[in-house]
KEVOLUM-797802 format. One record per atom (N, C-alpha, C): residue in three letters; x, y, z. Coordinates in steps of 0.05 Angstrom, whole numbers, plus 32768, in hexadecimal, padded with zeros to 4 digits. Layout:
N
alaXYZ...
% end
This chain:
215
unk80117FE88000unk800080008000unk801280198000unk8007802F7FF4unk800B804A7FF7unk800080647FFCunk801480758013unk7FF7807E801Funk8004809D8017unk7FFC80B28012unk800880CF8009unk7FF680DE8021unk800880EC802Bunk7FF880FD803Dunk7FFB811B8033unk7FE18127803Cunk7FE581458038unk7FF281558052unk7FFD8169804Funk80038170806Bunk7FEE81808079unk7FEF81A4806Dunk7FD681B28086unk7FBD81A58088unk7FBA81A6809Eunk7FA2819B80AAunk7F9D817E80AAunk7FB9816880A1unk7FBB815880A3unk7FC9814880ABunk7FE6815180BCunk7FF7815080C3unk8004815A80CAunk8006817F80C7unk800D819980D4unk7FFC81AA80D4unk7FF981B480F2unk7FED81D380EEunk800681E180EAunk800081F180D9unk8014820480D1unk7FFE822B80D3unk7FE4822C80D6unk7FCE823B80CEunk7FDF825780E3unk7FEF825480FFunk7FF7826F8109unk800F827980F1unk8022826E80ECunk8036826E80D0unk8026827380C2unk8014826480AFunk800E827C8094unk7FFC8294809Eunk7FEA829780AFunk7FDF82AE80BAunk7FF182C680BCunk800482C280CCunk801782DB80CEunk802982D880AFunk802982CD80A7unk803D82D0808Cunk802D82E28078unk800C82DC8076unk7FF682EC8069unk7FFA8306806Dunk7FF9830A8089unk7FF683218092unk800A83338096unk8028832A8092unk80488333808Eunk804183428075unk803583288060unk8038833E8042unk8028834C8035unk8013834C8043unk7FFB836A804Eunk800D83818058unk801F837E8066unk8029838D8076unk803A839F8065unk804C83838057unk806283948047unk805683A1802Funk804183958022unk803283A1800Cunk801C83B9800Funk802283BD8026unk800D83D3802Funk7FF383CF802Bunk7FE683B5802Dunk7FCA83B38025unk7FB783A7803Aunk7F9E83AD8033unk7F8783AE804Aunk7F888385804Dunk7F8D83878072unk7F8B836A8072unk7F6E83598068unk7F6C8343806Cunk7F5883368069unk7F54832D8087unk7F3C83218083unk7F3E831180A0unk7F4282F580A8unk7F4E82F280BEunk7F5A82D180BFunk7F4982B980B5unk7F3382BC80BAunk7F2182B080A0unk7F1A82A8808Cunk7F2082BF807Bunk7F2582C58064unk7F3782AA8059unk7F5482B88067unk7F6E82A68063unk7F6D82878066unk7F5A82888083unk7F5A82668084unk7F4E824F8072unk7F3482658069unk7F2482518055unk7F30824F803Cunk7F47825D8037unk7F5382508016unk7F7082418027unk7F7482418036unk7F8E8229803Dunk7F8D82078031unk7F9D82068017unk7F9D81F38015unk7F9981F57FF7unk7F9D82087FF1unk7F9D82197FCCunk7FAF821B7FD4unk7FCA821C7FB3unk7FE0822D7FB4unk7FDF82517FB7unk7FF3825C7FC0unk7FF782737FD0unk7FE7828B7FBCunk7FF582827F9Bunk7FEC829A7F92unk7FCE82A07F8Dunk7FBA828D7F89unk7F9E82837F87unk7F9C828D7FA4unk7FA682897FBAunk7F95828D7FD3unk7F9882B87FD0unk7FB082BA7FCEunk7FB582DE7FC7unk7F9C82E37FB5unk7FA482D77FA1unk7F8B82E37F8Bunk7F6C82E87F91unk7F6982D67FA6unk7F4882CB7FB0unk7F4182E77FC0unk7F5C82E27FCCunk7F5982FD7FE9unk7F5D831B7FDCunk7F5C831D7FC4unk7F5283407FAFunk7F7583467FA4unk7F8C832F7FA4unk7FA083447F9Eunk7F9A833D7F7Dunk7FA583517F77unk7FAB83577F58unk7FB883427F52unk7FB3833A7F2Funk7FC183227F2Bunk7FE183327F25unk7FE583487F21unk8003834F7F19unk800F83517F2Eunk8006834F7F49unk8010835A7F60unk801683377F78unk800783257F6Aunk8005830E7F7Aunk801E82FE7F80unk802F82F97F6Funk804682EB7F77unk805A83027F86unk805C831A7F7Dunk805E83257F98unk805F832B7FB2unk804A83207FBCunk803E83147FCEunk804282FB7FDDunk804182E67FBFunk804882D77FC9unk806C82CE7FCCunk807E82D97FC8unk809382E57FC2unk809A82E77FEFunk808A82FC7FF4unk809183098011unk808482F6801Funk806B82E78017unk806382D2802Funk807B82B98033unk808282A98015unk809D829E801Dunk80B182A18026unk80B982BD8026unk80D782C78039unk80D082C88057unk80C082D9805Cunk80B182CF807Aunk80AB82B5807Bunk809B82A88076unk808C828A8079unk80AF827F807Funk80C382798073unk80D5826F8074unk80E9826D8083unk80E282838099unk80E5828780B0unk80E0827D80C7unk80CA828680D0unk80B5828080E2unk80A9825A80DFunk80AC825480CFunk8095824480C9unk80A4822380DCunk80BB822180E2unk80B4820B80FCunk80B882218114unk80B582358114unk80AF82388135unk80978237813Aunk8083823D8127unk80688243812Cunk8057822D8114unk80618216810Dunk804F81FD8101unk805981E7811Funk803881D78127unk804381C0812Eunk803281B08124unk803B818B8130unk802B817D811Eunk801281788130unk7FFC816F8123unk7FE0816C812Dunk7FE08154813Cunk7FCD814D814Eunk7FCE813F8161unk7FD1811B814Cunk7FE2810A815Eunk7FE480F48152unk7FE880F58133unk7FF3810F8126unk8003810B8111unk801E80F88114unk802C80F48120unk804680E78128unk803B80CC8122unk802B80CC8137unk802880A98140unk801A80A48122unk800B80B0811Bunk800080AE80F5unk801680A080E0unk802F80B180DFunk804380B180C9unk8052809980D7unk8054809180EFunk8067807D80F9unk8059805C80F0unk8035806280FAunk8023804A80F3unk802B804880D5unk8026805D80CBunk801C805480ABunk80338043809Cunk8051804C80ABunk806D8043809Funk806C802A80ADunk8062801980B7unk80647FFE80C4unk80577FF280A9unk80427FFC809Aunk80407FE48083unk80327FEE8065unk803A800D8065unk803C801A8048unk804A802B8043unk805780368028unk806680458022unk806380658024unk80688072802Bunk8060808E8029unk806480A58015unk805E80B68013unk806380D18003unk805180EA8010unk8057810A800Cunk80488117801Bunk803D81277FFDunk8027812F7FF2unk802281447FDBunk801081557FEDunk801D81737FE9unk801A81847FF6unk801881997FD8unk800681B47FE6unk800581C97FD4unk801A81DD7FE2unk802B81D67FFCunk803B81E9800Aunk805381E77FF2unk805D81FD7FF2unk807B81F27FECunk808A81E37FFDunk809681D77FDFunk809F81BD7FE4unk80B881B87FF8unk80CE81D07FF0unk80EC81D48002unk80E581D9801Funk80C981EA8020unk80C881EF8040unk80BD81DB8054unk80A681C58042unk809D81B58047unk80AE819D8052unk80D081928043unk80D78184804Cunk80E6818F805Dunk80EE81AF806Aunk80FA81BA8081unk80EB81AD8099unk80CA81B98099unk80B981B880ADunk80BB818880B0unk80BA817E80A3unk80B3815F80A6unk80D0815D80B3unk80E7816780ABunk8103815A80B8unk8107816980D7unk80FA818380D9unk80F6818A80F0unk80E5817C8108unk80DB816D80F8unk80C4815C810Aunk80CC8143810Aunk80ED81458105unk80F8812180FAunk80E0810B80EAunk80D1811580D8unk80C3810580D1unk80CB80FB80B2unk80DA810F80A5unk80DF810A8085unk80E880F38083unk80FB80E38090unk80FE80CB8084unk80F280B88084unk80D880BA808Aunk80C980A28086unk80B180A88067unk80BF80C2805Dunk80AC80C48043unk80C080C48023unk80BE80B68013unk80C780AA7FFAunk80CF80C17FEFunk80B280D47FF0unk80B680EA7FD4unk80A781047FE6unk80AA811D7FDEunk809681327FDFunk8093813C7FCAunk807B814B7FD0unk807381547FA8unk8064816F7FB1unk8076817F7FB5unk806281A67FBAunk805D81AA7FA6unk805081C47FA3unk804681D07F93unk806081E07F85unk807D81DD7F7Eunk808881EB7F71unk809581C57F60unk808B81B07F64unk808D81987F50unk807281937F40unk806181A37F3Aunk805181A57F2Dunk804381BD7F1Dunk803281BB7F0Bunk802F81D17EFBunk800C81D87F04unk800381BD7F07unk7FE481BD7F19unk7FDF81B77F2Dunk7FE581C07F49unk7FDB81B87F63unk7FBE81A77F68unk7FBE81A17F7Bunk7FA3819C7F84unk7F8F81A87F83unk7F7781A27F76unk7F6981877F78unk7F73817D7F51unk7F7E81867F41unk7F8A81717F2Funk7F9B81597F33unk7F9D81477F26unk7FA1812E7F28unk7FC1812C7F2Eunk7FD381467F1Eunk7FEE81427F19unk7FFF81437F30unk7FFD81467F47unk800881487F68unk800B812D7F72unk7FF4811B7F6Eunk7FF980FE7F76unk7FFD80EB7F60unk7FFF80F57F49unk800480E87F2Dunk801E80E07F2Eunk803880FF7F32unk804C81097F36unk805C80F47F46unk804280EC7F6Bunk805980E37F86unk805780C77F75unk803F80BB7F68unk804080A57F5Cunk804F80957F4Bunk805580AF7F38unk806880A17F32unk808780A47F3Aunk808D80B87F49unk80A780BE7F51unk80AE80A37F6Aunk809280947F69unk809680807F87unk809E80617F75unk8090805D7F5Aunk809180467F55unk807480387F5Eunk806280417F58unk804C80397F73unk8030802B7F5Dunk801D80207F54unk800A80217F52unk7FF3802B7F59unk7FDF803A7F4Dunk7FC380477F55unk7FB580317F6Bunk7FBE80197F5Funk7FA5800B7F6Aunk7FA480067F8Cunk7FBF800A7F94unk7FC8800D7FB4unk7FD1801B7FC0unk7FC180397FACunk7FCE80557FBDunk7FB880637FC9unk7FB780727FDAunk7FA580867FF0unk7FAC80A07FF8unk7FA480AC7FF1unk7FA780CC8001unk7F9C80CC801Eunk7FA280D9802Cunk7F9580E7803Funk7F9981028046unk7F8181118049unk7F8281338044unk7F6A81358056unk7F6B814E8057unk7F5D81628069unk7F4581728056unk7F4B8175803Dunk7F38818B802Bunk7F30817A8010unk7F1B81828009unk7F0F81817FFAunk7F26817B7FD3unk7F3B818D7FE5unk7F4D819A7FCBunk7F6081707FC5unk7F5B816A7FE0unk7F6F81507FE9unk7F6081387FDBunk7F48813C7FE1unk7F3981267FD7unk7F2E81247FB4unk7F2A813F7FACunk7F22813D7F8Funk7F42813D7F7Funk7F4E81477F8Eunk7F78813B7F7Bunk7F7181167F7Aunk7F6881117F8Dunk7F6980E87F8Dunk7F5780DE7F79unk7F3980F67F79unk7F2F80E17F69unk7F2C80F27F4Eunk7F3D80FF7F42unk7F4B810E7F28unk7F6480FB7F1Dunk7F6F80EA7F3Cunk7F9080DA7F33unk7F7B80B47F33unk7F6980BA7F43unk7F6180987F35unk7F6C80837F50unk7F72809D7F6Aunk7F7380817F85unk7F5E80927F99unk7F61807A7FA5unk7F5480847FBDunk7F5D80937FD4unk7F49809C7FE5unk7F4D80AF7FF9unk7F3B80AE8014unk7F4680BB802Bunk7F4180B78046unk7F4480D78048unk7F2680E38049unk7F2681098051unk7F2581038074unk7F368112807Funk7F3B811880A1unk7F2F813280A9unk7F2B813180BFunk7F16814580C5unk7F2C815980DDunk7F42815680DFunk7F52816880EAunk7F60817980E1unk7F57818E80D1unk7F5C81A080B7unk7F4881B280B0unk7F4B81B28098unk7F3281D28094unk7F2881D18084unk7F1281B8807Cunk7EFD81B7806Funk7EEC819F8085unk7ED181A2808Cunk7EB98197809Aunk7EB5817E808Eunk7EB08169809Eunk7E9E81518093unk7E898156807Bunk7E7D816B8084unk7E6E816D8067unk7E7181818056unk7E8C818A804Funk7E9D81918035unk7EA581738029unk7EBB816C8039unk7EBC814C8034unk7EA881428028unk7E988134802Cunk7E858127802Bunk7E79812E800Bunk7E7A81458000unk7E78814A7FE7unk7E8B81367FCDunk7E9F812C7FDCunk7EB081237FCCunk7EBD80FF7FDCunk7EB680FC7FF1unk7EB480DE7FF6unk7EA480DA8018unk7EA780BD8018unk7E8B80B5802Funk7EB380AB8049unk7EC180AC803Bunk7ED880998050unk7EE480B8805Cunk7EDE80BB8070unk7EEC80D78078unk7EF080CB8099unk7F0E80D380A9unk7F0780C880C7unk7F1D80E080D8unk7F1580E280EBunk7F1A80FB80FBunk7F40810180F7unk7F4780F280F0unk7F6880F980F3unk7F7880EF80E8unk7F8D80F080DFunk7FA780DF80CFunk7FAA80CD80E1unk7FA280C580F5unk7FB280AD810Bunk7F93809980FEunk7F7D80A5810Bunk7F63808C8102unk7F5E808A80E2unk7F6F809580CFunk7F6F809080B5unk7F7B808280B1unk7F9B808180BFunk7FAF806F80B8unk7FA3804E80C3unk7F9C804C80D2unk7F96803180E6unk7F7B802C80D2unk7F6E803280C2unk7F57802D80B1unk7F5E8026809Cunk7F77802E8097unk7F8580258084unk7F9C80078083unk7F9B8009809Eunk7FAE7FF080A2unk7F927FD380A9unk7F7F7FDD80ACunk7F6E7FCE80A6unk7F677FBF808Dunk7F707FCA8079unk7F667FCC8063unk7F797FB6805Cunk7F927FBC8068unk7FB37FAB805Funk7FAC7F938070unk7FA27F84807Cunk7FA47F79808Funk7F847F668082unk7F737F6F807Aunk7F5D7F5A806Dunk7F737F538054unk7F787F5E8046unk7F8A7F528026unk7F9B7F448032unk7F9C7F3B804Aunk7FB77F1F804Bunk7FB07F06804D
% end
């Protein structure tokens, strides 16, 4: 089996880090904030789509997003930790499937924050959003860890937090486990599958269920 995890809201909160990183390049751009709201409900889009959403100009957006990565790149393990029973999640799941993480974070900071958390070596591949041309919810993010793993569709799984996590799986043709410790509701989920369970730890063990009838 193979299991790809997403990270925010599925394995890190990271939401005080990009909050203040939003609000850094408000600061430096001199523009009217939004409200933390605002920000939280596009977490989980790449940066320049979440700018664009929030009124910046499209000529002005990578700009933006430009100052949230120099800050973000900073701050972001003092103020990301991992979500409850993420650990014990990534440790279960490596007892009897292969891993990978596809994230819309960037990718370089993403494997900072996993090796800070000593967790990267238990994942094959990562695949941010600067190894692809279509993030999530297109197919090409877990197409990408797929094949960069050697892996078959027919024994791979996502698990994510959003809506964005679950329509990338069924755009790539595997299946998926939506967690509800992140930032989309049971019934956002639920628009897009019926297997959703409160956490990366009760996803993983649902999954080793799964490994454990096929013997």
């Amino acid at each position: 089996m193979t299991i790809l995890f997403d990270l925010d809201g599925t394995l890190i909160d990271s939401t005080e880090a990009i909050l203040e990183s939003f609000h850094n390049s408000f600061d430096v751009h001199k523009h009217p904030h939004p409200e933390d709201e605002a920000i939280k409900a596009l977490i989980g889009h790449p940066l320049d789509v979440m700018y664009a959403e929030l009124g910046i100009e499209d000529e002005r957006v990578w700009d933006f997003v430009t100052t949230y990565k120099e800050y973000y790149r900073v701050i972001s393990t003092q103020k990301t930790v991992l979500l409850p029973y993420a650990r014990e999640a990534v440790e279960e799941a490596a007892k009897f499937a292969r891993l990978g993480i596809v994230t819309t974070k960037t990718g370089k900071y993403s494997r900072v924050l996993m090796e800070h958390f000593e967790l990267m070596h238990h994942f094959e591949v990562l695949i941010g959003r600067e190894d692809v041309e279509n993030p999530k919810p297109h197919a090409e993010p877990i197409e990408k860890a797929i094949q960069k793993m050697g892996v078959t569709k027919e024994l791979c799984w996502i698990i994510g937090d959003t809506r964005l996590d679950i329509g990338s799986a069924n755009n790539a043709g595997i299946k998926s486990v939506g967690v509800l410790s992140g930032y989309d509701n049971a019934e956002q989920l639920n628009t897009l599958t019926d297997v959703i369970e409160d956490d990366a730890l009760k996803a993983v063990k649902r999954l080793a269920k799964l490994v454990e009838k096929s013997r």
